[in-house]
N, C-alpha and C positions, 0 to 999 in steps of 0.2 A: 187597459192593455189591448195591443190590438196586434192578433196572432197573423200572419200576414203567409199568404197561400207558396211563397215562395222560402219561405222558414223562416223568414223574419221576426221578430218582436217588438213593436214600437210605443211606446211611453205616451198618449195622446194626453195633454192639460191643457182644457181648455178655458179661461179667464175671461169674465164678463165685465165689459167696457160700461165705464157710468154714463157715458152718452149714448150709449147702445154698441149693437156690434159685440163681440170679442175675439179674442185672441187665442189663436191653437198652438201651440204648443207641440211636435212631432219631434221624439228623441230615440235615435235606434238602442234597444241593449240588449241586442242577440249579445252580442259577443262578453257582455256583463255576464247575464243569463248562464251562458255556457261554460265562463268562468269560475261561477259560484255554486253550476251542479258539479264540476270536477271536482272542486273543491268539498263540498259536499261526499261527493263519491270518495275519494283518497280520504275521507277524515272517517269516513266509517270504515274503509277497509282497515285503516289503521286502531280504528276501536278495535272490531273484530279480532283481528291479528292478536291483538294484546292480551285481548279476554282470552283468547285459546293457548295462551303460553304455558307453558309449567315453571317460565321463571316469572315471582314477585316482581313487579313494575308499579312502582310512582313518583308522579311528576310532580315538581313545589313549584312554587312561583315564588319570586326575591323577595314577597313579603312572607313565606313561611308556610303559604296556606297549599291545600291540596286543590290541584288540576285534575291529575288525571291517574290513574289508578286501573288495577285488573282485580279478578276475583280471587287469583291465585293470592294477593297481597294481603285481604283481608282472612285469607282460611290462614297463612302462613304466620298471621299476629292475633290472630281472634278477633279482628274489627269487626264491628256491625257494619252493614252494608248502607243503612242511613245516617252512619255518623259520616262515614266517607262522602256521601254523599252530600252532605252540608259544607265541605272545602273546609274540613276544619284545619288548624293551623297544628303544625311539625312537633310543638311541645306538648300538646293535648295531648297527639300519637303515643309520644317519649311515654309523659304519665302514665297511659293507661297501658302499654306494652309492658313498661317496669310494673304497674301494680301486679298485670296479670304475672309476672312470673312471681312477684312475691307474694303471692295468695298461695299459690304450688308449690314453691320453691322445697319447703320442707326444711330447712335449716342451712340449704347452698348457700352459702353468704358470696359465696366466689360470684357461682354463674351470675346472680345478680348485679355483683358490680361490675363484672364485663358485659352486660347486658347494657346496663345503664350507661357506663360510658360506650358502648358504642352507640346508642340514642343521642348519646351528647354530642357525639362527634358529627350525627348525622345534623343536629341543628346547626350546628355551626358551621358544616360548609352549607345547607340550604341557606342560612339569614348571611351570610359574609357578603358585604361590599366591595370585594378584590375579587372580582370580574372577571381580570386578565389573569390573573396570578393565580387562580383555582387549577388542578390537575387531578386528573381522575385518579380516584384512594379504591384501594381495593383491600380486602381485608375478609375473617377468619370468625365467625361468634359460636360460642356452644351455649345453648338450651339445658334449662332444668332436667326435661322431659328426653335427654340424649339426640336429641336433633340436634344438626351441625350443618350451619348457613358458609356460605361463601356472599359476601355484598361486596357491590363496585359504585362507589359515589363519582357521576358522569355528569361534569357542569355543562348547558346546553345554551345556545344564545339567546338575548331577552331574558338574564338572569334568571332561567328556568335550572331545575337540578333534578335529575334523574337518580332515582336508587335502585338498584334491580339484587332482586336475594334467590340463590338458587340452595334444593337442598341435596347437602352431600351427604348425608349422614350413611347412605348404604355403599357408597364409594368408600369412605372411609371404615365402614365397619368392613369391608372388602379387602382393604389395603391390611387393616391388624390383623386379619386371620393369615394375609400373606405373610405378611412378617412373623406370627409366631408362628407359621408352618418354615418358614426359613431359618429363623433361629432353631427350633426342634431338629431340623435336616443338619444345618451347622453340629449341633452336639452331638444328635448321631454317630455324624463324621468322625468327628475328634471321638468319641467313647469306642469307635470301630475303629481308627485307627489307635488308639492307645493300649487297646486289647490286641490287636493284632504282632505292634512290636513288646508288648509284656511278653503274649505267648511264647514268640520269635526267643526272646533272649532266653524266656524259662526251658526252651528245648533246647537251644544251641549250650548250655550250660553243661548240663548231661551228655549232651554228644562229643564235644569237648574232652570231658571226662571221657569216654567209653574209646574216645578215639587215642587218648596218650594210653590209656591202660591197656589197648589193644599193642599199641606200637612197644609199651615196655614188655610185655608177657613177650614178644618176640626177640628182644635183645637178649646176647650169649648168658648177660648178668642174673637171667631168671631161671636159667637151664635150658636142658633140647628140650622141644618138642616133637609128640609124635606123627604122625603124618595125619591122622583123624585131628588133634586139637589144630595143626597147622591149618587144615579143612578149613575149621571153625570159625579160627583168628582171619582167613579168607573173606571167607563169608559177612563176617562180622564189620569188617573193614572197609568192604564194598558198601555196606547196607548203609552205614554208618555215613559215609563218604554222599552216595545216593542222597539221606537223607538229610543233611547240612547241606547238601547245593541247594534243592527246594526249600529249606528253608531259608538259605540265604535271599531267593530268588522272591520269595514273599513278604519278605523284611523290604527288598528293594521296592517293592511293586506298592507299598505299604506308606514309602518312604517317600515314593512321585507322588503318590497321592496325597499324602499330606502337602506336599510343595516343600518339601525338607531338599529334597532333592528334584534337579531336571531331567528330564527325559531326553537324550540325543538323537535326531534323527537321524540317519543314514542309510545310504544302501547294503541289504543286506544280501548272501550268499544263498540263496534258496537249497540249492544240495547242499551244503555244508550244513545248513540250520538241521536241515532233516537228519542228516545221517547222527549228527549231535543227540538228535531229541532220541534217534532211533535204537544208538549206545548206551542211553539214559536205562530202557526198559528190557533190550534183550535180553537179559538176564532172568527178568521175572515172566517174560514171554519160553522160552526154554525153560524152565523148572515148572510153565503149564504145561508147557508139549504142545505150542502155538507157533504157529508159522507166517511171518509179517512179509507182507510185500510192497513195496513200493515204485511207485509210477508219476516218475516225474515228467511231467510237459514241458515241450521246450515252450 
Protein backbone atom coordinates (compact mmCIF):
# COMPACT_ATOMS: atom_id res chain seq x y z
CA UNK A 1 0.00 0.00 0.00
CA UNK A 2 1.38 3.05 -0.93
CA UNK A 3 -0.33 6.23 1.04
CA UNK A 4 0.33 8.92 -1.43
CA UNK A 5 1.02 12.64 0.08
CA UNK A 6 -1.82 13.93 -2.00
CA UNK A 7 -4.62 11.35 -0.18
CA UNK A 8 -4.41 8.90 -2.33
CA UNK A 9 -4.01 5.12 -1.86
CA UNK A 10 -2.51 2.93 -4.51
CA UNK A 11 -2.29 -1.05 -4.58
CA UNK A 12 1.46 -1.44 -5.66
CA UNK A 13 2.02 -5.69 -7.10
CA UNK A 14 4.81 -6.12 -8.07
CA UNK A 15 5.71 -9.64 -10.27
CA UNK A 16 9.03 -11.14 -10.98
CA UNK A 17 9.67 -11.94 -14.70
CA UNK A 18 11.51 -15.44 -15.19
CA UNK A 19 14.02 -13.80 -17.59
CA UNK A 20 14.36 -11.13 -15.21
CA UNK A 21 12.94 -7.74 -14.75
CA UNK A 22 9.32 -7.45 -13.42
CA UNK A 23 6.19 -6.23 -13.62
CA UNK A 24 4.39 -3.20 -11.27
CA UNK A 25 1.37 -3.32 -10.94
CA UNK A 26 -0.26 0.43 -9.70
CA UNK A 27 -4.21 0.21 -8.79
CA UNK A 28 -5.68 3.41 -7.30
CA UNK A 29 -8.48 2.35 -4.26
CA UNK A 30 -9.00 5.56 -2.59
CA UNK A 31 -12.24 5.63 -3.61
CA UNK A 32 -12.72 1.66 -2.56
CA UNK A 33 -11.06 2.63 0.81
CA UNK A 34 -13.60 5.34 1.45
CA UNK A 35 -16.29 3.20 0.34
CA UNK A 36 -15.72 0.52 2.83
CA UNK A 37 -14.90 3.03 5.84
CA UNK A 38 -18.51 4.45 5.29
CA UNK A 39 -19.65 1.47 5.16
CA UNK A 40 -17.82 0.60 8.07
CA UNK A 41 -19.04 3.87 9.82
CA UNK A 42 -23.02 3.43 8.88
CA UNK A 43 -22.77 -0.30 10.07
CA UNK A 44 -21.70 0.40 13.48
CA UNK A 45 -23.74 3.48 13.88
CA UNK A 46 -26.52 1.16 13.15
CA UNK A 47 -25.17 -1.49 15.56
CA UNK A 48 -25.19 1.11 18.17
CA UNK A 49 -28.48 2.43 17.43
CA UNK A 50 -30.01 -0.90 17.84
CA UNK A 51 -28.19 -1.78 21.08
CA UNK A 52 -29.51 1.45 22.77
CA UNK A 53 -33.33 0.70 21.73
CA UNK A 54 -35.72 -0.29 24.41
CA UNK A 55 -37.52 -2.03 21.57
CA UNK A 56 -36.51 -6.02 20.99
CA UNK A 57 -34.75 -6.32 17.38
CA UNK A 58 -33.84 -9.36 15.37
CA UNK A 59 -32.78 -10.05 12.14
CA UNK A 60 -33.13 -14.02 10.40
CA UNK A 61 -31.74 -14.72 7.35
CA UNK A 62 -34.04 -16.97 4.60
CA UNK A 63 -32.18 -19.86 6.21
CA UNK A 64 -33.69 -19.37 9.73
CA UNK A 65 -30.46 -18.43 11.25
CA UNK A 66 -29.75 -15.28 13.41
CA UNK A 67 -27.99 -11.94 11.97
CA UNK A 68 -28.35 -9.47 13.99
CA UNK A 69 -29.90 -9.04 17.20
CA UNK A 70 -29.76 -6.11 20.48
CA UNK A 71 -29.52 -6.80 24.02
CA UNK A 72 -32.78 -5.65 24.74
CA UNK A 73 -33.96 -9.04 22.69
CA UNK A 74 -32.15 -11.38 24.75
CA UNK A 75 -33.15 -9.63 28.41
CA UNK A 76 -36.72 -9.57 26.80
CA UNK A 77 -36.64 -13.79 26.11
CA UNK A 78 -33.86 -14.73 28.67
CA UNK A 79 -31.31 -15.61 25.84
CA UNK A 80 -27.69 -15.99 26.68
CA UNK A 81 -25.66 -13.51 25.02
CA UNK A 82 -23.38 -16.56 23.42
CA UNK A 83 -26.10 -18.46 22.16
CA UNK A 84 -27.13 -15.42 20.13
CA UNK A 85 -23.97 -15.10 19.32
CA UNK A 86 -23.47 -18.33 17.48
CA UNK A 87 -26.40 -17.27 14.67
CA UNK A 88 -28.19 -19.92 16.08
CA UNK A 89 -31.24 -20.92 14.02
CA UNK A 90 -35.32 -19.55 14.62
CA UNK A 91 -36.40 -22.92 16.19
CA UNK A 92 -33.67 -23.44 18.70
CA UNK A 93 -35.05 -19.71 19.73
CA UNK A 94 -38.91 -21.22 19.51
CA UNK A 95 -37.57 -24.22 21.88
CA UNK A 96 -35.89 -22.61 24.48
CA UNK A 97 -38.33 -19.44 24.67
CA UNK A 98 -41.46 -22.18 24.96
CA UNK A 99 -39.20 -24.33 27.58
CA UNK A 100 -38.47 -21.14 29.60
CA UNK A 101 -41.96 -20.33 30.02
CA UNK A 102 -43.00 -23.87 30.84
CA UNK A 103 -40.54 -24.25 33.54
CA UNK A 104 -42.62 -20.87 35.13
CA UNK A 105 -45.59 -21.27 33.80
CA UNK A 106 -47.13 -22.76 37.04
CA UNK A 107 -50.11 -24.54 35.42
CA UNK A 108 -50.93 -21.41 32.54
CA UNK A 109 -51.53 -23.98 29.97
CA UNK A 110 -53.22 -20.98 27.93
CA UNK A 111 -50.11 -18.51 27.99
CA UNK A 112 -48.18 -21.26 26.84
CA UNK A 113 -49.96 -22.22 23.86
CA UNK A 114 -50.23 -18.53 22.78
CA UNK A 115 -46.69 -18.32 23.39
CA UNK A 116 -45.94 -21.26 21.40
CA UNK A 117 -47.83 -20.40 18.52
CA UNK A 118 -46.85 -17.19 18.29
CA UNK A 119 -42.88 -18.75 17.99
CA UNK A 120 -44.52 -20.88 15.40
CA UNK A 121 -45.85 -18.06 13.54
CA UNK A 122 -42.52 -16.31 13.81
CA UNK A 123 -40.71 -19.49 12.04
CA UNK A 124 -42.81 -19.55 9.52
CA UNK A 125 -42.73 -16.30 7.99
CA UNK A 126 -38.68 -16.16 8.79
CA UNK A 127 -38.20 -19.85 6.60
CA UNK A 128 -41.19 -18.94 3.94
CA UNK A 129 -40.10 -18.86 0.18
CA UNK A 130 -43.05 -16.37 -0.90
CA UNK A 131 -40.62 -13.43 -0.97
CA UNK A 132 -43.16 -11.19 -2.72
CA UNK A 133 -46.28 -12.27 -1.12
CA UNK A 134 -44.89 -11.73 2.70
CA UNK A 135 -46.58 -8.56 4.63
CA UNK A 136 -45.72 -7.13 7.64
CA UNK A 137 -47.96 -9.15 10.85
CA UNK A 138 -48.25 -7.27 13.68
CA UNK A 139 -49.76 -8.84 16.66
CA UNK A 140 -50.51 -8.98 20.70
CA UNK A 141 -48.61 -11.95 23.21
CA UNK A 142 -49.09 -12.20 27.06
CA UNK A 143 -46.37 -13.63 29.34
CA UNK A 144 -46.76 -16.09 32.22
CA UNK A 145 -44.85 -13.50 34.31
CA UNK A 146 -48.05 -10.59 33.34
CA UNK A 147 -45.87 -9.01 30.71
CA UNK A 148 -47.52 -8.03 27.57
CA UNK A 149 -45.45 -7.79 24.07
CA UNK A 150 -46.72 -6.02 21.20
CA UNK A 151 -44.46 -7.89 17.94
CA UNK A 152 -44.45 -6.76 14.13
CA UNK A 153 -42.92 -9.44 11.77
CA UNK A 154 -41.10 -6.87 8.99
CA UNK A 155 -40.04 -8.91 5.73
CA UNK A 156 -36.67 -6.99 4.52
CA UNK A 157 -34.86 -7.59 1.11
CA UNK A 158 -32.38 -10.56 0.43
CA UNK A 159 -34.93 -12.73 2.33
CA UNK A 160 -33.93 -11.15 5.60
CA UNK A 161 -37.03 -10.81 8.26
CA UNK A 162 -37.15 -8.47 11.05
CA UNK A 163 -39.07 -9.08 14.42
CA UNK A 164 -39.02 -6.15 16.70
CA UNK A 165 -41.07 -6.86 20.40
CA UNK A 166 -42.03 -3.73 22.49
CA UNK A 167 -43.26 -3.99 25.97
CA UNK A 168 -46.65 -2.73 26.99
CA UNK A 169 -47.46 -4.16 29.93
CA UNK A 170 -47.55 -0.65 32.03
CA UNK A 171 -49.61 0.90 29.03
CA UNK A 172 -51.87 -1.65 29.48
CA UNK A 173 -51.96 -1.97 33.11
CA UNK A 174 -52.80 2.00 32.60
CA UNK A 175 -55.51 1.54 30.20
CA UNK A 176 -57.43 -1.09 32.98
CA UNK A 177 -57.28 1.21 35.75
CA UNK A 178 -58.73 3.77 33.28
CA UNK A 179 -61.33 1.79 32.44
CA UNK A 180 -62.37 0.61 35.82
CA UNK A 181 -62.18 4.15 37.16
CA UNK A 182 -64.64 4.80 34.16
CA UNK A 183 -66.97 2.05 34.74
CA UNK A 184 -66.92 3.05 38.73
CA UNK A 185 -67.73 6.91 37.57
CA UNK A 186 -70.46 5.28 35.05
CA UNK A 187 -72.34 3.53 38.15
CA UNK A 188 -71.77 6.46 40.27
CA UNK A 189 -73.75 8.23 37.73
CA UNK A 190 -76.53 5.94 37.34
CA UNK A 191 -76.58 5.14 41.41
CA UNK A 192 -76.78 9.26 41.85
CA UNK A 193 -79.04 9.65 39.34
CA UNK A 194 -81.44 6.75 40.47
CA UNK A 195 -81.45 8.23 43.91
CA UNK A 196 -82.09 11.37 42.94
CA UNK A 197 -85.44 10.71 40.76
CA UNK A 198 -86.54 7.84 43.85
CA UNK A 199 -86.12 10.85 46.21
CA UNK A 200 -87.89 13.30 43.61
CA UNK A 201 -91.01 11.03 43.26
CA UNK A 202 -90.91 10.01 47.26
CA UNK A 203 -91.36 13.85 48.00
CA UNK A 204 -93.53 14.80 45.11
CA UNK A 205 -95.96 12.01 46.44
CA UNK A 206 -96.50 13.72 49.80
CA UNK A 207 -96.63 17.01 48.39
CA UNK A 208 -99.25 15.95 46.17
CA UNK A 209 -101.12 14.79 48.87
CA UNK A 210 -100.59 17.91 51.27
CA UNK A 211 -101.42 19.94 48.34
CA UNK A 212 -105.36 18.30 47.44
CA UNK A 213 -105.93 18.18 51.28
CA UNK A 214 -104.87 21.73 51.35
CA UNK A 215 -107.18 22.66 48.47
CA UNK A 216 -110.20 20.28 50.01
CA UNK A 217 -110.06 21.81 53.69
CA UNK A 218 -110.81 25.08 51.56
CA UNK A 219 -113.94 24.00 49.67
CA UNK A 220 -117.52 25.11 51.18
CA UNK A 221 -118.02 20.98 51.59
CA UNK A 222 -115.59 21.08 54.62
CA UNK A 223 -117.20 24.13 56.37
CA UNK A 224 -115.88 28.08 56.90
CA UNK A 225 -112.83 28.69 57.96
CA UNK A 226 -111.58 31.19 60.33
CA UNK A 227 -109.31 33.70 59.40
CA UNK A 228 -106.13 32.21 61.47
CA UNK A 229 -106.78 28.48 59.83
CA UNK A 230 -107.27 30.42 56.44
CA UNK A 231 -103.67 32.09 57.48
CA UNK A 232 -102.43 28.60 57.76
CA UNK A 233 -104.05 26.85 54.53
CA UNK A 234 -102.07 30.31 52.97
CA UNK A 235 -99.12 29.63 54.12
CA UNK A 236 -99.23 25.92 53.63
CA UNK A 237 -100.06 26.30 49.94
CA UNK A 238 -97.34 28.74 49.19
CA UNK A 239 -94.70 26.47 50.90
CA UNK A 240 -96.06 23.55 49.27
CA UNK A 241 -96.29 25.07 45.82
CA UNK A 242 -92.47 26.59 46.54
CA UNK A 243 -91.58 23.24 47.32
CA UNK A 244 -92.88 21.00 44.16
CA UNK A 245 -91.39 23.72 41.60
CA UNK A 246 -87.73 22.76 43.27
CA UNK A 247 -88.35 19.60 43.21
CA UNK A 248 -89.83 19.42 39.91
CA UNK A 249 -86.75 21.65 38.82
CA UNK A 250 -84.26 18.72 40.22
CA UNK A 251 -86.16 15.82 38.64
CA UNK A 252 -85.52 17.90 35.41
CA UNK A 253 -81.84 18.66 36.04
CA UNK A 254 -81.52 14.91 37.04
CA UNK A 255 -83.39 13.91 34.00
CA UNK A 256 -80.56 16.05 31.15
CA UNK A 257 -78.18 14.39 33.09
CA UNK A 258 -79.05 11.18 32.71
CA UNK A 259 -79.65 11.95 28.76
CA UNK A 260 -83.48 10.89 29.38
CA UNK A 261 -84.00 14.20 28.37
CA UNK A 262 -82.43 17.34 26.25
CA UNK A 263 -81.53 20.47 27.23
CA UNK A 264 -82.73 23.34 24.83
CA UNK A 265 -80.67 26.20 24.19
CA UNK A 266 -82.08 29.58 23.76
CA UNK A 267 -82.07 33.01 24.52
CA UNK A 268 -82.97 33.88 27.65
CA UNK A 269 -84.67 37.04 29.43
CA UNK A 270 -82.04 38.16 32.10
CA UNK A 271 -84.85 40.63 34.08
CA UNK A 272 -87.40 38.23 33.84
CA UNK A 273 -85.09 35.21 35.03
CA UNK A 274 -84.27 37.36 37.98
CA UNK A 275 -87.43 38.91 39.07
CA UNK A 276 -88.77 34.93 38.67
CA UNK A 277 -85.81 33.64 41.00
CA UNK A 278 -86.61 36.76 43.12
CA UNK A 279 -90.60 35.88 43.57
CA UNK A 280 -89.23 32.30 44.38
CA UNK A 281 -87.77 33.67 47.82
CA UNK A 282 -89.42 36.98 49.00
CA UNK A 283 -91.39 35.53 51.09
CA UNK A 284 -88.87 33.68 53.25
CA UNK A 285 -86.61 37.02 52.90
CA UNK A 286 -89.65 39.07 54.58
CA UNK A 287 -90.49 36.61 57.39
CA UNK A 288 -86.39 37.17 58.17
CA UNK A 289 -86.73 40.99 58.04
CA UNK A 290 -84.26 41.01 55.00
CA UNK A 291 -84.08 43.47 52.46
CA UNK A 292 -82.94 42.19 48.61
CA UNK A 293 -81.74 44.46 46.08
CA UNK A 294 -81.10 44.07 42.88
CA UNK A 295 -78.86 45.69 40.15
CA UNK A 296 -79.21 44.76 36.87
CA UNK A 297 -76.48 45.93 34.11
CA UNK A 298 -77.49 46.87 31.00
Amino acid sequence: MWHLADGRTLRVIATPQPRGGATWVFEDITEKLELESQLKSTSQLQRETIDFLNEAVAVFGSDGRLRLSNPAFADMWGFAADLLEAAPRIRALSEIATAKVDATQGGAQEDLCEISRGWQLFCEQVTSFDEHGRDTLRGEMSLTDGRIFNYAIVPLPNGLTMLTFSNISEARAAELVLRERNDALEQANRIKTDFVQHVNYELRSPLTNIIGFSALLRSPETGPLNERQSEYLDYISSSTSTLLTIVNDILDLATVDAGIMELELSEVDIARTVEQAVDGVRDRFEAADLRLSIDLGE
